[in-house]
C-alpha positions, 0 to 999 in steps of 0.5 A, spaced: 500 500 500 502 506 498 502 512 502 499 515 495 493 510 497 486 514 496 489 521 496 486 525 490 487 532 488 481 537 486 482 543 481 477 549 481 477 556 477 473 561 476 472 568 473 467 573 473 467 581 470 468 587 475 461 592 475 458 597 479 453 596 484 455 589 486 458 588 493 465 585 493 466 579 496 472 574 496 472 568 500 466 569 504 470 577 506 466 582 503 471 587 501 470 594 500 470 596 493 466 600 488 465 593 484 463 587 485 463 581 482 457 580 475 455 573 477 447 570 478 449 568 485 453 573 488 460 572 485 464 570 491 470 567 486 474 564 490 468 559 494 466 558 487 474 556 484 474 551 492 467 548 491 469 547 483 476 543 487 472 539 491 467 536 486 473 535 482 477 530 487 471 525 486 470 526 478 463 530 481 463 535 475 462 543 478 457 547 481 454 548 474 451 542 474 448 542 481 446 550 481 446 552 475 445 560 473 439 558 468 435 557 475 432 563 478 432 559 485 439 560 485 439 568 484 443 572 489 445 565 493 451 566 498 457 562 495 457 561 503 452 555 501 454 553 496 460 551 498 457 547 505 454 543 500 459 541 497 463 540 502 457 535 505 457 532 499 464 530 499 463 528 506 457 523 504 462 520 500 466 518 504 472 523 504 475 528 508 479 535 506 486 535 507 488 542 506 486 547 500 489 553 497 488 558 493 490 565 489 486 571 486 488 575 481 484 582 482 488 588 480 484 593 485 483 594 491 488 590 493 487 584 497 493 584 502 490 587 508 484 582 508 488 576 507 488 574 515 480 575 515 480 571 508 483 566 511 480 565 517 474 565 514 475 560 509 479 554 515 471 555 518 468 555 512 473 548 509 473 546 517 480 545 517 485 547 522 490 553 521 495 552 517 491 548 511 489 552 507 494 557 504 491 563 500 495 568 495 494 574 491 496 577 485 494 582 479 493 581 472 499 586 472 493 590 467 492 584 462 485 584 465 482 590 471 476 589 469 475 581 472 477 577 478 479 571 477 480 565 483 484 558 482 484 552 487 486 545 489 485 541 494 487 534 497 482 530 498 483 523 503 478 518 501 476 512 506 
């Protein structure tokens, strides 16, 4: 038996378009900015990139399949949500979350003096100890300022 033995390795992306009047939250922070996400739900990129990872690590598809911007029910959904779904999903299955990590590529506001909320709020919300989950931030370097775009990983033990 390998010590590989039932780990699994999950990826999540997503992006959405930077527009007035939309509240900015990343990570389950609200953010102070004069753009928020453009999305049905309400555009938490960094929770949708995670919830896309772990759905990944058993091969479950992405939150598309399971809330799909087409349904009205889903309108203004806190990312929050449906990141605990997700999460219980996995734990139905018989699998736990070891560790995540993530980086958000935003060019403004700049996100580091949130990152010690953000992350805090993400261990409570993944249910991991701290040190598990590792955040990181960058800019587009003006390729894309009008977006913000969020990439996960996690590792996944199954049972």
């Amino acid at each position: 038996m390998s010590v590989l033995d039932g780990l699994r390795v999950g990826f999540g992306e997503d992006a959405h378009a930077l527009v007035p009047d939309r509240r900015l939250v990343l990570g389950g922070v609200e953010v102070p900015s004069l753009r928020g996400a453009a999305a049905h739900s309400d555009g938490d990129a960094p929770l949708h990139a995670l919830a896309d990872a772990l759905l990944s690590s058993l091969a479950l598809g992405d939150i598309g399949v399971y809330y799909p911007p087409s349904d009205p029910a889903f309108e203004n959904m806190d990312s929050r949500e449906i990141l605990s779904r997700c999460l219980g999903t996995l734990h139905s299955r018989g699998a736990e979350l070891v560790n995540a990590a993530l980086v958000v590529t935003l060019d403004t506001p700049r996100l580091g003096p949130y990152r010690a909320d953000i992350v805090r709020a993400l261990e409570n919300l993944l249910r991991l100890p701290p040190g598990r989950v590792g955040v990181g931030f960058k800019t587009s370097e003006g390729l894309a300022p009008n977006h913000v775009q969020a990439r996960a990983t996690v590792l996944v033990r199954v049972r």
